[in-house]
C-alpha positions as CSV (number, residue, x, y, z in Angstrom):
1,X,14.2,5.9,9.5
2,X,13.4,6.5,13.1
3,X,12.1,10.2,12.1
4,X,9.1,7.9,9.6
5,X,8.8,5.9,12.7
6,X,7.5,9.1,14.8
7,X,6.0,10.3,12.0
8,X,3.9,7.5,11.7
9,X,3.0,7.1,15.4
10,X,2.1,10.6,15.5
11,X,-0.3,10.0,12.6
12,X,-2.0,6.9,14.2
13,X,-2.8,8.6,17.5
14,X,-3.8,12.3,15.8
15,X,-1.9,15.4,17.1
16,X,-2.9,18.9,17.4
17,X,-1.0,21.5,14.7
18,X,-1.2,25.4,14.3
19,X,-2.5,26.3,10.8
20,X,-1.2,29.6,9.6
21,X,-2.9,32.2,7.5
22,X,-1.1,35.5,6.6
23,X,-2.1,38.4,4.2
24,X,-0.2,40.6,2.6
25,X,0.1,44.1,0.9
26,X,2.1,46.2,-0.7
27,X,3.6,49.5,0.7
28,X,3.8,52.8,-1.5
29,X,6.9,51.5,-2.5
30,X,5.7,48.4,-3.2
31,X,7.1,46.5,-0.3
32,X,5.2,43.6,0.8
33,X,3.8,44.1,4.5
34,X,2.3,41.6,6.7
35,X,-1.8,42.9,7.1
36,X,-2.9,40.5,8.9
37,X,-2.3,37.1,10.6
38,X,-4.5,34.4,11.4
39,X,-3.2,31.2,13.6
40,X,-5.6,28.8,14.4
41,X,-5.3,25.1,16.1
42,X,-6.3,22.3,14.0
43,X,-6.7,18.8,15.6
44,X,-5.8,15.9,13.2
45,X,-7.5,13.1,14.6
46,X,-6.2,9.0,14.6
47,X,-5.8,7.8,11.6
48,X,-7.0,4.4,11.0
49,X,-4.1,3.4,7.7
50,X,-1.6,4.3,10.6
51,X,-2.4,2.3,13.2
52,X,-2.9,-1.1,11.4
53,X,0.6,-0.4,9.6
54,X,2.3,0.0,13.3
55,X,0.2,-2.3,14.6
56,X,1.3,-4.9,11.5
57,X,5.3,-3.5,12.0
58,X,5.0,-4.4,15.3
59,X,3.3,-7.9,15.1
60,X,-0.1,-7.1,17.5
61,X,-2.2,-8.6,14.3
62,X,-3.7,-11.3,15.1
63,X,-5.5,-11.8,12.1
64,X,-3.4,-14.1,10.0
65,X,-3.9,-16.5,12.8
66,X,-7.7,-16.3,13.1
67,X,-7.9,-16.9,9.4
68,X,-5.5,-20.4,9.4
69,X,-7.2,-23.7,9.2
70,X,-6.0,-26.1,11.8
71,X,-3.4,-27.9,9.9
72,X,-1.8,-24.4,8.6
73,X,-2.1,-23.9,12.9
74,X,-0.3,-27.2,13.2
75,X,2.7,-26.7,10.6
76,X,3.0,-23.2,12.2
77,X,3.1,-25.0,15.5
78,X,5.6,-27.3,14.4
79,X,7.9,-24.9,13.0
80,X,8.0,-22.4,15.9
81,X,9.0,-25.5,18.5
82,X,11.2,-26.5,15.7
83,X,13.2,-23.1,16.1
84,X,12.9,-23.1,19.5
85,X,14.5,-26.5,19.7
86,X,17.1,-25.3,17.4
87,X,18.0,-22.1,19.8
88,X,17.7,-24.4,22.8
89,X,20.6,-26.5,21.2
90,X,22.9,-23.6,20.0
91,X,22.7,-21.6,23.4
92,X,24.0,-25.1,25.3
């Protein structure tokens, strides 16, 4: 799991990547030889679907609240100092 994680955050903030090109031929007796060999750097940039699922993972969104009318805002409100209350009382 924590090798998707990287993968993922790699993806969202673009990386840099060697592409390899090679060419071969065959040999009088009919070997294959490396003829030539091309490496080139390739930049990947950001990637947009990579970021909003990290920044989702991660709760950064704040898009669920902007689209709540103020009584979903209210029963949110209510049940977030409910929990709290009810952490409050098991910790003492």
């Amino acid at each position: 799991m924590e090798e998707i994680k990287k993968a993922l955050l790699k993806k969202a903030l673009g990386f840099s990547s060697d592409e390899v090109v090679e060419e071969y031929s065959l040999d009088e007796n009919g070997n294959s030889v490396l003829n030539k060999r091309k490496v080139t750097k390739k930049y990947n940039p950001p990637d947009i679907s990579a970021m909003k699922i990290l920044l989702e993972k991660e709760n950064f969104s704040d898009d669920s609240l902007s689209h709540m009318t103020l009584a979903e805002l209210k029963k949110e409100k209510k049940r977030i100092l409910k929990k709290l209350k009810e952490e409050e009382d098991s910790e003492s």
